[in-house]
KEVO-498998 format. One record per residue (C-alpha): x, y, z. Coordinates in nm, 3 decimals. Layout:
       u       v       w
       X       Y       Z
...
This chain:
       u       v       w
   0.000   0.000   0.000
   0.177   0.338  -0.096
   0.245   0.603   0.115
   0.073   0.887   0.044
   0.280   1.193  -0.062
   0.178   1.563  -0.030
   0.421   1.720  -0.231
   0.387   1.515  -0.549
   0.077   1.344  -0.579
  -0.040   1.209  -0.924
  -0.384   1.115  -0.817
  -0.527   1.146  -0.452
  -0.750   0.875  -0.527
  -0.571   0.601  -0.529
  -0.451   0.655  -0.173
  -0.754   0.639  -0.051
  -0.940   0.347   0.187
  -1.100   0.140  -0.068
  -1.471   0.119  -0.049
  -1.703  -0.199  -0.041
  -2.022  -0.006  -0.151
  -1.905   0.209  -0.440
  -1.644   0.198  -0.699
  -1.505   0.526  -0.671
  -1.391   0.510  -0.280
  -1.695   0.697  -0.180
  -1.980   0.619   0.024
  -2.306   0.722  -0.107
  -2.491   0.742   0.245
  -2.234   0.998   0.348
  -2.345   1.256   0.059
  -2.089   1.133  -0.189
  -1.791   1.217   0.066
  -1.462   1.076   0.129
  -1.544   0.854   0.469
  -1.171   0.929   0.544
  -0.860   1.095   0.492
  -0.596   0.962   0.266
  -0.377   0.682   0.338
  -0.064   0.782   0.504
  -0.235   1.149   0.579
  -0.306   0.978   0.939
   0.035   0.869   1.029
   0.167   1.261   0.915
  -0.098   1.456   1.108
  -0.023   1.214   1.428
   0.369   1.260   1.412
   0.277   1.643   1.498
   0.081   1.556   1.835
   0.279   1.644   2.136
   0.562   1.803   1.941
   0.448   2.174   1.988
   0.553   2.277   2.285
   0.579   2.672   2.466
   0.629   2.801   2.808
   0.345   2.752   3.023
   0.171   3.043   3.222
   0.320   2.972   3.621
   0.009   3.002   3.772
  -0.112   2.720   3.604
   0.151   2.481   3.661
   0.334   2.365   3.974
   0.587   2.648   4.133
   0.942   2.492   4.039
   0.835   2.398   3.695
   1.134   2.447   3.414
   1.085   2.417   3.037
   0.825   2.411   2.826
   0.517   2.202   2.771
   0.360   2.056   2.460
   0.012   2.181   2.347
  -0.278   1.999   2.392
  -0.398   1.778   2.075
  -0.786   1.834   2.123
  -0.726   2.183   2.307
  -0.551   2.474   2.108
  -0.556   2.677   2.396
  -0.415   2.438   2.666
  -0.059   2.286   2.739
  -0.047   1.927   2.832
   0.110   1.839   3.140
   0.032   1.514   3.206
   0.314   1.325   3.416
   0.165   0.995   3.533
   0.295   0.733   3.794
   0.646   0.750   3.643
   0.672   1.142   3.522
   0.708   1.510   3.699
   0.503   1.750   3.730
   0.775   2.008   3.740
   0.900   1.913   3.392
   0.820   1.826   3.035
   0.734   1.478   3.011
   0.596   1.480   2.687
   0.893   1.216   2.553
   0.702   0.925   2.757
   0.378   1.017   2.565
   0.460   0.771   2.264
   0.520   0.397   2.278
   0.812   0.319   2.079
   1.152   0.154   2.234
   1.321   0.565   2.178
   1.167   0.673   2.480
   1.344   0.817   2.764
   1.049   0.769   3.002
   0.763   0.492   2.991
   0.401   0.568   3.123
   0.341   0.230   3.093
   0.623   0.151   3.409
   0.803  -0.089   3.179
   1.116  -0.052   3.383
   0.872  -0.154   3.677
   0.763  -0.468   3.530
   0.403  -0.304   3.561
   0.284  -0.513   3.235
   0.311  -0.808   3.395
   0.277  -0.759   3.775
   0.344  -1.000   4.048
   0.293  -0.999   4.442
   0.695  -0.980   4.451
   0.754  -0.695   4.197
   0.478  -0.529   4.367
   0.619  -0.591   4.719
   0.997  -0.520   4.584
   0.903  -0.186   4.403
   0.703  -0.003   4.691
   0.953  -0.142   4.951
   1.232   0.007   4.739
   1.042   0.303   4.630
   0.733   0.388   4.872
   0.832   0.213   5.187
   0.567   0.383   5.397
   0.281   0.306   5.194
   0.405  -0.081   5.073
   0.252  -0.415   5.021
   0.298  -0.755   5.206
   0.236  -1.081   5.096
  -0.100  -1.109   5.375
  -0.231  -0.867   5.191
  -0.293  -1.093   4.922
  -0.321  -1.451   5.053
  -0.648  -1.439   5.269
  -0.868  -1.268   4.976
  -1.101  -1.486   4.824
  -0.993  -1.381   4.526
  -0.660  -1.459   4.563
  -0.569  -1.594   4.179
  -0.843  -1.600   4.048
  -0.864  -1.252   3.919
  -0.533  -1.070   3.774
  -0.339  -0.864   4.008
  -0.340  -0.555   3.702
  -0.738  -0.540   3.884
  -0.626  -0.503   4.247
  -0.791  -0.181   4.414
  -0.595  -0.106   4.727
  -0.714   0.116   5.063
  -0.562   0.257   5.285
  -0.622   0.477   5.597
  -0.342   0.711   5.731
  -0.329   0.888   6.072
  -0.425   1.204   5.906
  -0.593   1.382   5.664
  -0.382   1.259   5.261
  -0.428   1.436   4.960
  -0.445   1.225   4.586
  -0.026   1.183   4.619
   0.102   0.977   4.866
   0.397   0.846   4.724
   0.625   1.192   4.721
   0.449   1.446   4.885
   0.620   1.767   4.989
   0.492   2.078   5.119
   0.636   2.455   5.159
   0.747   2.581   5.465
   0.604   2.828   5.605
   0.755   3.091   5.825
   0.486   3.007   6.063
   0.652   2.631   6.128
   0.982   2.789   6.159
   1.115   2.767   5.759
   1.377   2.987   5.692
   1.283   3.097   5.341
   0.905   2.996   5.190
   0.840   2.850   4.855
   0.837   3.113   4.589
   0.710   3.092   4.240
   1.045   2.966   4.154
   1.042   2.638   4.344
   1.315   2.779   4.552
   1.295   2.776   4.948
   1.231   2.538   5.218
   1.053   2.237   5.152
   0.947   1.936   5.368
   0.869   1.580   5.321
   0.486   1.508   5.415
   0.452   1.163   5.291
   0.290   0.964   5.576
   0.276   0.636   5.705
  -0.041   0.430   5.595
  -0.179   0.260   5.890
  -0.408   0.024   5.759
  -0.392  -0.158   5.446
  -0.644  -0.390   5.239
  -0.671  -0.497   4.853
  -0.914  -0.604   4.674
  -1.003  -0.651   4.313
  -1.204  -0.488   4.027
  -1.433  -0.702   3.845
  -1.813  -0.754   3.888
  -1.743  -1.117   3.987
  -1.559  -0.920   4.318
  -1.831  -0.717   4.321
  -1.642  -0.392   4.236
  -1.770  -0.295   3.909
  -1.470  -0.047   3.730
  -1.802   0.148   3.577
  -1.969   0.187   3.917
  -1.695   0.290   4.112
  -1.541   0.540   3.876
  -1.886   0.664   3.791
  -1.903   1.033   3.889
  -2.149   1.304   3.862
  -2.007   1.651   3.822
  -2.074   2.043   3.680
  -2.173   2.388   3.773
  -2.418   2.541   3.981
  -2.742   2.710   3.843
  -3.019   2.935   4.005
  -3.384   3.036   3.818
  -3.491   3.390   3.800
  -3.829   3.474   3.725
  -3.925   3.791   3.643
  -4.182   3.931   3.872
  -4.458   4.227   3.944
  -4.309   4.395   4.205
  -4.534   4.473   4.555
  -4.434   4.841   4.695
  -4.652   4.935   4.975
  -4.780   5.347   4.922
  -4.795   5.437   5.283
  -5.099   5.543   5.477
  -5.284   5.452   5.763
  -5.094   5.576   6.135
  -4.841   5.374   6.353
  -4.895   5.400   6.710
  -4.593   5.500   6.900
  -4.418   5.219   7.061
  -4.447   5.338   7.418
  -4.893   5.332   7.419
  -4.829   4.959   7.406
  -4.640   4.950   7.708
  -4.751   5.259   7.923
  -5.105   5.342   7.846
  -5.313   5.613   7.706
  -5.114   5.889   7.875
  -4.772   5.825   7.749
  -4.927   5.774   7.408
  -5.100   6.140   7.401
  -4.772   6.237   7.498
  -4.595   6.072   7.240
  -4.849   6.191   7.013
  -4.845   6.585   7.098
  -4.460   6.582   7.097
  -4.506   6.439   6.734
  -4.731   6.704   6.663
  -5.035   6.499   6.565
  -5.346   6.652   6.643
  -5.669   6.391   6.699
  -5.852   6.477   6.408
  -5.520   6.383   6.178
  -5.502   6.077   6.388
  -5.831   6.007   6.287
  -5.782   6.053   5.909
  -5.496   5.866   5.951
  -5.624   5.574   6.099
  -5.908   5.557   5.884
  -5.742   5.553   5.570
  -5.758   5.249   5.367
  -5.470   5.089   5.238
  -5.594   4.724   5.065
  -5.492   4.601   4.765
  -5.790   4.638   4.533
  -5.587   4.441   4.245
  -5.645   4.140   4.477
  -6.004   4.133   4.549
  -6.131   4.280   4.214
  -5.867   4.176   3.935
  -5.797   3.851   4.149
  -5.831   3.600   3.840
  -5.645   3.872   3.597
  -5.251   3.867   3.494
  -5.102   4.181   3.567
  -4.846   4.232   3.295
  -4.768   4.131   2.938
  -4.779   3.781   2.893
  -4.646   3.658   2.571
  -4.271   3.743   2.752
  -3.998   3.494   2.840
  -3.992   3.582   3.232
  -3.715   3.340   3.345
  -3.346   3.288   3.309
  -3.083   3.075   3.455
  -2.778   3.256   3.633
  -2.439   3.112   3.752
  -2.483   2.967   4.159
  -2.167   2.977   4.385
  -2.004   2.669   4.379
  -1.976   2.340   4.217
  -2.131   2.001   4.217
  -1.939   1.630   4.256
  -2.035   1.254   4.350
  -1.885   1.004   4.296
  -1.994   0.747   4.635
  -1.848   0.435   4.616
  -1.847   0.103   4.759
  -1.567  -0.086   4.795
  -1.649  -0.501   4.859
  -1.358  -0.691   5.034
  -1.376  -1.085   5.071
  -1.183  -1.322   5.307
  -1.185  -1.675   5.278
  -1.092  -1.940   5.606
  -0.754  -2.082   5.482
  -0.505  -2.295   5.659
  -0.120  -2.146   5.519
   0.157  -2.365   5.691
  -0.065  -2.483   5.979
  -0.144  -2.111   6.145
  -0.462  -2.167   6.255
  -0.745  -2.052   6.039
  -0.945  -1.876   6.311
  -0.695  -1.667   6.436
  -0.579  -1.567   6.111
  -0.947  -1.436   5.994
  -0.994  -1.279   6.370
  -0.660  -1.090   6.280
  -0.797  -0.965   5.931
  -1.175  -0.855   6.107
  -1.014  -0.698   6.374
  -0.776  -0.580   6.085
  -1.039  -0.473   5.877
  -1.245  -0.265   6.177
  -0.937  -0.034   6.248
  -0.967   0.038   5.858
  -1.322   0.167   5.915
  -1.421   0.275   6.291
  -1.248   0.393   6.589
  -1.226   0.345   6.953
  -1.397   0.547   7.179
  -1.494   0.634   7.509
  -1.833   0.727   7.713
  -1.879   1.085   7.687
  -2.193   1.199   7.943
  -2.226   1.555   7.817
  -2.104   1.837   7.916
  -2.213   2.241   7.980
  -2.241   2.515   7.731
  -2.270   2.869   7.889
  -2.368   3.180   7.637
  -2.493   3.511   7.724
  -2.448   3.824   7.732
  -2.028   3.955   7.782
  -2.041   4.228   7.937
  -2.025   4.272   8.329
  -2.243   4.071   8.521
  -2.291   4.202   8.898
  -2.246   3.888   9.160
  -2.516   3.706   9.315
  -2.633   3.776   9.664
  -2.447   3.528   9.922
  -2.152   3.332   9.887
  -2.187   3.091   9.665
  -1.889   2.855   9.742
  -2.017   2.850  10.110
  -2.312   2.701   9.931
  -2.110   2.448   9.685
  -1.908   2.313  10.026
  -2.253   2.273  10.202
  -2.243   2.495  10.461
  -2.556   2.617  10.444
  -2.535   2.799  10.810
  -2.255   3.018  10.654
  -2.435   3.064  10.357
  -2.739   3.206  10.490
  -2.548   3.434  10.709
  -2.352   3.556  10.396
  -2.645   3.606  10.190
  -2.827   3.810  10.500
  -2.539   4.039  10.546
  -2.534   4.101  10.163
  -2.893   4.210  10.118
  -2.864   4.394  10.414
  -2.589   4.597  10.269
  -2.755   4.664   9.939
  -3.049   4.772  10.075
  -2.833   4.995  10.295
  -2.693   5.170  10.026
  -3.024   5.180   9.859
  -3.220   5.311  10.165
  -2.924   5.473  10.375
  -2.812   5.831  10.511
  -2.489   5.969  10.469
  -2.415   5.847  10.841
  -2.510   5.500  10.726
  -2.895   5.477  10.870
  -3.223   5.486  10.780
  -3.481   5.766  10.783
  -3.768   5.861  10.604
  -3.568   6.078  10.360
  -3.328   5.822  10.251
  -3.642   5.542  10.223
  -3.814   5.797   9.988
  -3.469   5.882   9.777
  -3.412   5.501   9.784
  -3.794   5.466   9.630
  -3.733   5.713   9.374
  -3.372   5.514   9.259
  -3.545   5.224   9.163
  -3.833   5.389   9.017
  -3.576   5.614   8.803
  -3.429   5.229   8.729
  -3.736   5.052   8.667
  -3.811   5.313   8.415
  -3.484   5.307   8.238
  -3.532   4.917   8.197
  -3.816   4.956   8.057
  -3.746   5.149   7.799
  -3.458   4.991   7.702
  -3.648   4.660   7.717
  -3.853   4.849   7.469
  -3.638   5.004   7.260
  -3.425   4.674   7.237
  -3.695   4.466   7.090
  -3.795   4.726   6.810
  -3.471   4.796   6.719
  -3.276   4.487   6.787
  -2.925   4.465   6.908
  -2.620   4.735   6.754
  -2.284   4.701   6.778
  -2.306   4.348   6.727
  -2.174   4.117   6.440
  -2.254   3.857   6.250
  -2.102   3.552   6.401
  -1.741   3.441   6.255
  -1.844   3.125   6.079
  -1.573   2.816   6.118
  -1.249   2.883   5.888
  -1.257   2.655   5.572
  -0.951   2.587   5.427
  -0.880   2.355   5.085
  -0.671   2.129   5.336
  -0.812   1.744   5.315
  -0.968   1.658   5.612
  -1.061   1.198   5.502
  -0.815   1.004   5.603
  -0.882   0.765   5.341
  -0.706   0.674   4.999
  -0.797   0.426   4.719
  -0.600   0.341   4.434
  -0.750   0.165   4.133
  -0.608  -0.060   3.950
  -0.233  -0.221   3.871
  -0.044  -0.068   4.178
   0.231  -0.068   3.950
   0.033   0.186   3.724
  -0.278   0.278   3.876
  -0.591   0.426   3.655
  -0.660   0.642   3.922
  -0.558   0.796   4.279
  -0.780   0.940   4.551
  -0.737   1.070   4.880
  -0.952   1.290   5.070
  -1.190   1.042   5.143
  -1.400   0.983   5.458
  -1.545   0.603   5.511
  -1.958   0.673   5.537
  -2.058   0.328   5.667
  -1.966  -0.050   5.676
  -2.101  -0.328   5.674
  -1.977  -0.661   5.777
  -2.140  -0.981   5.666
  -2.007  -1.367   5.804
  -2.040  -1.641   5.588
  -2.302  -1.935   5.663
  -2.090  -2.194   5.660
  -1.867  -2.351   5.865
  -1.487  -2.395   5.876
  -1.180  -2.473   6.090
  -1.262  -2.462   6.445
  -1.628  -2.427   6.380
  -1.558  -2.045   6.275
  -1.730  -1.871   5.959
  -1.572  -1.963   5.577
  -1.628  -1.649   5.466
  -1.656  -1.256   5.590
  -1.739  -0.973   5.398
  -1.673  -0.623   5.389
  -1.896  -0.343   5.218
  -1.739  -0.021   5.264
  -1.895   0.313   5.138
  -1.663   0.609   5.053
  -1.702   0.946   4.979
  -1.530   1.249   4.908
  -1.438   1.491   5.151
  -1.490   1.783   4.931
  -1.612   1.845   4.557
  -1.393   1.803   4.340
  -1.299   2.082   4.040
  -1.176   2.018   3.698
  -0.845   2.031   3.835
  -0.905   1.799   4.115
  -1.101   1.533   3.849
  -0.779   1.530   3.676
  -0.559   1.520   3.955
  -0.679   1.171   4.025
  -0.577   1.045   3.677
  -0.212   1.195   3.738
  -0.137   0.989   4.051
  -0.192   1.306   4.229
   0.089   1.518   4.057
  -0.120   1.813   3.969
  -0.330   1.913   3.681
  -0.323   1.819   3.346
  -0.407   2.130   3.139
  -0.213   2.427   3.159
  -0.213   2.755   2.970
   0.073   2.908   2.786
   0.298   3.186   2.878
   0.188   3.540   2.694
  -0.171   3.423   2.562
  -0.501   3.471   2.714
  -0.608   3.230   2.914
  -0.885   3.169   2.739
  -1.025   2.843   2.929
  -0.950   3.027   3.260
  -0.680   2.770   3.358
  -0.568   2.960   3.653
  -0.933   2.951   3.795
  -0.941   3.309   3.886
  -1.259   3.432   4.029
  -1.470   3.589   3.716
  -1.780   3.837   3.760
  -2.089   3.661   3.631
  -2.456   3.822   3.580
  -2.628   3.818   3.915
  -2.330   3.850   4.105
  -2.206   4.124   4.376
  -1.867   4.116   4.517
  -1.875   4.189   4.871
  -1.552   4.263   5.068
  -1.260   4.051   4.983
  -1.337   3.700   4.880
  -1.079   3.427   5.089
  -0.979   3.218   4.779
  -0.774   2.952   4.862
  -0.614   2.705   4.618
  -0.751   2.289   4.588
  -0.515   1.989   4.608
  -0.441   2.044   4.257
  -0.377   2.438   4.192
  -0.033   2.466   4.123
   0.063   2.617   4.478
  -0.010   2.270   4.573
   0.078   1.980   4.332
   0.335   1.701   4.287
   0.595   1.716   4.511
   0.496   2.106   4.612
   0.271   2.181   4.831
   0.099   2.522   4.942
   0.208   2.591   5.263
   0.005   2.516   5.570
  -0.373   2.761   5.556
  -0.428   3.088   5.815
  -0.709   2.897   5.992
  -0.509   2.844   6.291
  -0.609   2.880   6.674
  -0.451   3.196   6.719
  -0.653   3.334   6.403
  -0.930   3.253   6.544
  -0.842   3.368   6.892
  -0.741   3.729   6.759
  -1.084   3.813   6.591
  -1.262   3.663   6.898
  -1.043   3.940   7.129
  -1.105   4.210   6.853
  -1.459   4.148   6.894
  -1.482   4.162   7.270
  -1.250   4.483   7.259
  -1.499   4.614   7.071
  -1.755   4.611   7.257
  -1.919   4.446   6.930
  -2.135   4.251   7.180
  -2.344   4.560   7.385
  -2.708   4.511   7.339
  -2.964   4.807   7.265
  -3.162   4.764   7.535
  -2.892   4.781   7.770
  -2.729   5.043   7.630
  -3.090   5.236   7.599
  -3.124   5.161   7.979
  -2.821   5.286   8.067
  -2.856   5.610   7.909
  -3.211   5.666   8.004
  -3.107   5.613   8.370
  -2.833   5.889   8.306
  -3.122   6.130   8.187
  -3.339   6.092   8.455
  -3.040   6.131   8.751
  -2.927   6.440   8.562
């Protein structure tokens, strides 16, 4: 078959497919078009892929990152950084992207032995490689599955003492001045990093395959995309005034602090009168009731952007043991081991917690109760009740009291008029505090939310040796564990089952969704240095229709923004206790806290002394 030649080409035609429906290599249900392009034209365009390559934009690609990156074949306006299992993130990877023996770097882990795995090369390479996250052969020998399906279908979970992002195999993080580094990260890569690779502290496999009952298409099934709102044009309500509010103070003092209310307002009866009489019903509602008000052949909806984004993807993983006797240790224990085993992957000790006190209130100062109360907490009640007499006897003392310190009917009468004065004030600010509700105060400061993982939970899918995917950030929902029915050694179940159900701590962005497919090592598309970022690579904040920006938005970057991808992390978020503790003093200092009515009382009390 020749190869077809764009320079000097006698006749196109005969380089094309040939066709089993019409003589002249066309097909007729096409329109009389060419189902394909010519032979050889194939091979030419797909020597270009990958080949184009330009500096990428740093803010879409991890900080450290050197060279340049090829373009994107089904994306003119994106870089491809895709570095696998095997690749870097920080560099151009691009010579591992075809399969030929030239290659400098294999996706495929040849040098790995990843095409055809075994429990040793598995074991050998993470012990060599990963040795806090490795295999051993018990992983393998108790599963009911154990050959019978291939290892290249092994789905592995583990559970780590803290919170793990997608990459747990070289995970490093920035140093922060707050932990004590001498010089952060910059955009450079240059500065202090740290290794944050953890431990794994529990570890199970099991394998893909509906027969295992882990379905590939069920468990990477997800459901993702962008939240909407509906707005629907409306007629709008706006009330015309009329009618007459009563002042506030004829509900709580009568007719004769409402007349005065009224003639310091300057409302004579007979306007109180008109004022009060005057209708103000909607006469649309009674007479036009069945009527549309408005045009009606309008479109009176649209759909706006929402704030945020949507992912699931809940999964299930199923685990199988089988009862097996493997050089005489004794079946029982050995499945006790792997349930016990199996129960530190999903739940946690705990202990008896009876409740406790919560005490709110006003902050502000709080006069001590009459008596002393820690005579009463010891259980001397004889002291107490001496304590508590001489207290009330001293307030009402310097209630009722002369200047020489007794009582006569002048001080009773000066003492009657106090509280009066105090009642009053009280009152008013009682009053004045429920109509106008509290000032000074602030919202309350909601929790701090940081893009830090907070599941402790990882899966990997497929050949450990090159996974399809990686995921960490996952919490474990529920479990259930199910014995066989029949019996074994030592009268113990065959058979126990594991169903556990995983989520995802947070949703997931189009950077995170393709974090997962790079083992973890960042995103995939980046934009190039000097051109519009036309797909908004860099995920900057954009105004929409129907949005307001209030204040400054805290944006903070995912797992997979480049601040935070293979091998670099960003360093460690602001939400720390002494955050927190600082705007909880700035609002006490405030006096952010003072209530109206309090503050009314206060300051009526000050009137009516002066």
């Amino acid at each position: 078959m020749a190869v077809f030649d764009p320079v000097s080409t006698p006749n196109i035609s005969d380089y094309l497919y040939p066709d089993t429906s019409s003589g002249n290599g066309r097909l007729p249900v096409f329109g009389g078009e060419s189902f394909g392009f010519a032979r050889g034209i194939t091979e030419q365009f797909a020597k270009s892929f990958y080949s184009n390559k330009t500096t990428p934009s740093p803010l879409t690609v991890p900080r450290g990152s050197t060279g340049e990156l090829p373009r994107s074949t089904f994306n003119r306006f994106a870089l491809f950084n895709y570095s696998g299992f095997y690749g870097n993130a920080a560099t151009d990877n691009s010579s591992g992207y075809r399969d030929d023996n030239q290659a400098s770097r294999s996706f495929s882990g040849k040098s790995a032995g990843s095409q055809t795995p075994t429990i040793p090369k598995i074991i050998e390479f993470y012990n060599t490689n990963y040795p806090d996250i490795g295999y051993r052969a018990q992983d393998f020998l108790y599963s009911k599955w154990y050959r019978k399906i291939p290892l290249n279908h092994i789905v592995t979970l583990r559970r780590f003492p803290m919170p793990c992002e997608d990459n747990i195999f070289n995970y490093k993080v920035a140093v922060s001045e707050v932990t004590g580094g001498k010089t952060p990260l910059n955009v450079n890569g240059s500065g202090d990093v740290a290794d944050a690779t953890q431990v794994a502290g529990v570890t199970a496999v099991t394998y893909m395959g509906e027969t295992a009952g882990n379905k590939l298409s069920e468990l990477m099934s997800m459901t993702y995309g962008l939240k909407w709102k509906e707005l629907e044009s409306k007629m709008n309500e706006v009330e015309s005034g009329g009618g007459y509010t009563s002042q506030p103070t004829s509900k709580t003092f009568g007719g004769i602090a409402a007349a005065t209310a009224d003639r310091a307002k300057g409302v004579s009866p007979g306007r109180k009168y008109a004022l009060e009489n005057a209708s103000t019903a909607d006469k649309l509602s009674t007479t036009y009731a069945d009527f549309v008000l408005g045009p009606v052949n309008v479109i009176d909806r649209t759909m706006i952007r929402e704030r945020g984004l949507t992912f699931e993807q809940d999964m299930k993983l199923v685990f199988e043991y089988e009862l097996k006797s493997l050089s005489y240790v004794n079946p029982k224990v050995a499945m006790i081991d792997i349930i016990s085993n199996m129960l530190t992957m999903t739940t946690n000790n705990a202990t008896f917690w009876g409740g406790g006190q919560r005490y709110y209130g006003a902050a502000g100062y709080v006069a001590s109760q009459f008596g002393d109360i820690n005579l009463l907490k010891q259980g001397n009640f004889a002291g107490y009740t001496k304590s508590l007499t001489n207290d009330v006897t001293a307030g009402l003392k310097n209630i009722f009291g002369n200047s020489s310190g007794g009582v006569d009917v002048k001080s009773v009468l000066k003492g009657g008029l106090d509280i009066g004065k105090q009642f009053l004030g009280n009152k008013l600010g009682e009053l004045l505090g429920s109509i106008a509700g509290d000032v000074g105060s602030t919202a309350a400061q909601r929790t701090f939310i940081s893009a830090e993982p907070t599941g402790n939970w990882h899966v990997t899918i497929g050949n450990p040796l090159n996974p399809i995917a990686t995921m960490g950030n996952m919490y474990c929902d529920s479990t259930i564990m199910t014995l066989g029915d029949g019996l074994g050694y030592d009268d113990f179940p065959l058979e126990v089952k594991f169903e556990i159900n995983l989520k995802h701590g947070k949703p997931r962005d189009k950077g995170d969704i393709e974090n997962m497919f790079n083992a973890g090592r960042g995103r995939i598309y980046a934009s190039a240095a000097n051109e519009k970022d036309i797909l908004n690579l860099a995920g900057i904040d954009i105004q929409t229709y129907g949005s307001k920006k209030d204040g400054n938005n805290n944006s903070q970057g995912t797992q997979s923004s480049p601040t935070g991808t293979t091998g670099i992390s960003a360093s460690a978020s602001s939400a720390t206790d002494d955050a927190i503790n600082n705007i909880d003093k700035a609002r006490q200092t405030s006096g952010g806290i003072t209530k109206t009515g309090e503050y009314v009382s206060n300051l009526v009390s000050l009137m009516v002394d002066s």
